[in-house]
C-alpha angles and dihedrals in degrees: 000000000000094000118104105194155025120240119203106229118190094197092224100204089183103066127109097222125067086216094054086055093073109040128152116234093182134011109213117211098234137051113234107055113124119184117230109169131041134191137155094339087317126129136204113204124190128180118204075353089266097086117055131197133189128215151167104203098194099049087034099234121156132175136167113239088186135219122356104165121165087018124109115212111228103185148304121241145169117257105205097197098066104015099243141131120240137204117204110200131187121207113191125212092254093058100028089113093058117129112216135186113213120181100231102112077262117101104182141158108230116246113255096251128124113229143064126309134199128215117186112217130259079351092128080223135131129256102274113211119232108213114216132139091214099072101060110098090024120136116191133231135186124338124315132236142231124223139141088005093300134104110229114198129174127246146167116230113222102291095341143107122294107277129175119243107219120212119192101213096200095037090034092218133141132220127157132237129215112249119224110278110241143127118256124037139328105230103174163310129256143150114271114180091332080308121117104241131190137212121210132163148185122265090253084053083222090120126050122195115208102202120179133185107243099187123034105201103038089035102230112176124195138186112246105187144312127248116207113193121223093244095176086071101039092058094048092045083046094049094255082295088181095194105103088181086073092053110102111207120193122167117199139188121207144160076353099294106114111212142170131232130204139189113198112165105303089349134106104184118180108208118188133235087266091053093253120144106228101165148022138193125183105209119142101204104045122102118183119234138178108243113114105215112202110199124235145168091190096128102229113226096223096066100086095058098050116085127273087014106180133164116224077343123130132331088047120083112216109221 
């Protein structure tokens, strides 16, 4: 309750130094963003996930893109044939009334329809509604992930299994995969080698599955390895903390080395695909997600026309 701000942390497995690991790339102004959507250097910050924000942390943009309660936010992407940056929004029956304010040049009421909508950025355009049967009972977990121009997101489909909801950026169509069939929980999705990989564990959280879907088309899923955390560790780095449910687990994939995070009390611990705890950060305030943020500064053309639109302008703190 005492913190301020909210500093943006790439965790930079590949530096030499533990302190380089952990190094701020923007400092916000304000305590409770939380960034919920990533794409080419872009962020997508919510607070209470019912205001969203949009920046770039390296060129220092900001802008407000207003109001989105009762919406889930599915994902941002890049759409190649016009240039543009798209949002793709859910809006479930139980929240298909709800009015929302979005800083586009464009004040609407949303339709009551049930399903997902698209707003192109800084397009000065409306909502468009993306017709589709399969997303009516869908209710929406993690981040989402971009390959072979789709966003997969994961679901769960009424009281079934986990399943994947696929959304073809350039058709702007929706069909849904089958999910890996296994017990415990289903944690996420990410890109592992140009592959669709998923991440499941155990209700302790003690074992982590790494799946990937071998094959696209027939969807062909395998199970790549186990990791198995040295939980012995963990709980005596963690002071014996004995409450599992605390513990954030996030496995990533990057520049091909497949690795664990894990927040325990003040602790951020990476533990490797052999369950070998290879480092740890103390460091009270840091939570691990699953966005990848690849930093640009590359400045992106739809900025100027979204509301409280500043350069290296609150909320940033210059340092």
């Amino acid at each position: 309750n005492d913190v301020k701000s909210t500093d943006i942390i790439p965790f930079n497995h590949r530096a030499a130094l533990a302190a380089d690991q952990l190094h701020s790339v923007a400092r916000l102004d304000y305590a409770h963003f939380r960034p919920v959507a990533s794409s080419d250097g872009l962020l997508i910050l919510s607070f209470c996930y019912a205001y969203f924000t949009i920046c770039n942390p390296v060129t220092r943009q900001f802008a407000c893109l207003g109001r989105l309660s009762g919406f889930s936010l599915l994902g941002i992407y890049p759409h190649p044939p016009t240039g543009e940056y798209r949002l793709l929004m859910h809006s479930s029956e139980s929240t298909k009334q709800t009015s929302f304010r979005f800083h586009d040049r464009t004040n609407w009421k949303a339709r009551n329809q049930v399903g997902c909508y698209v707003l192109s950025l800084g397009s000065g355009k409306l909502w468009r509604y993306i017709d589709s049967a399969d997303t009516n009972q869908l209710q929406f977990s993690n981040t989402s992930v971009l390959l072979c121009g789709c966003l997969h997101c994961l679901v769960r489909h009424g009281s079934d299994s986990n399943m994947i909801m696929v959304f073809d950026t350039i058709a702007e169509s929706i069909r849904m995969m089958l999910a890996p069939v296994f017990s415990g929980g289903c944690d996420a999705l990410f890109e592992m080698d140009g592959k669709l990989g998923m991440s499941s564990s155990n209700d302790a959280k003690t074992i982590i599955d790494i799946w990937v879907l071998q094959e696209y088309e027939s969807e062909d899923w395998i199970l790549k390895c186990q990791i198995k955390l040295p939980v012995t560790e963990i709980k005596a780095l963690c002071k014996n903390h004995e409450d599992d449910e605390l513990w954030d687990v996030v496995a990533v994939h990057a520049d091909g080395k497949l690795f664990v995070l894990i927040k325990c009390t003040e602790w951020l611990l990476q533990v490797d695909m052999d369950g070998k705890l290879v480092a740890t950060f103390h460091h009270k305030g840091v939570r691990p997600t699953q966005l990848q943020l690849k930093q640009s500064l590359v400045p992106h053309a739809f900025f100027p026309s979204l509301h409280g639109y500043v350069v290296n302008g609150w909320p940033f703190i210059r340092e």
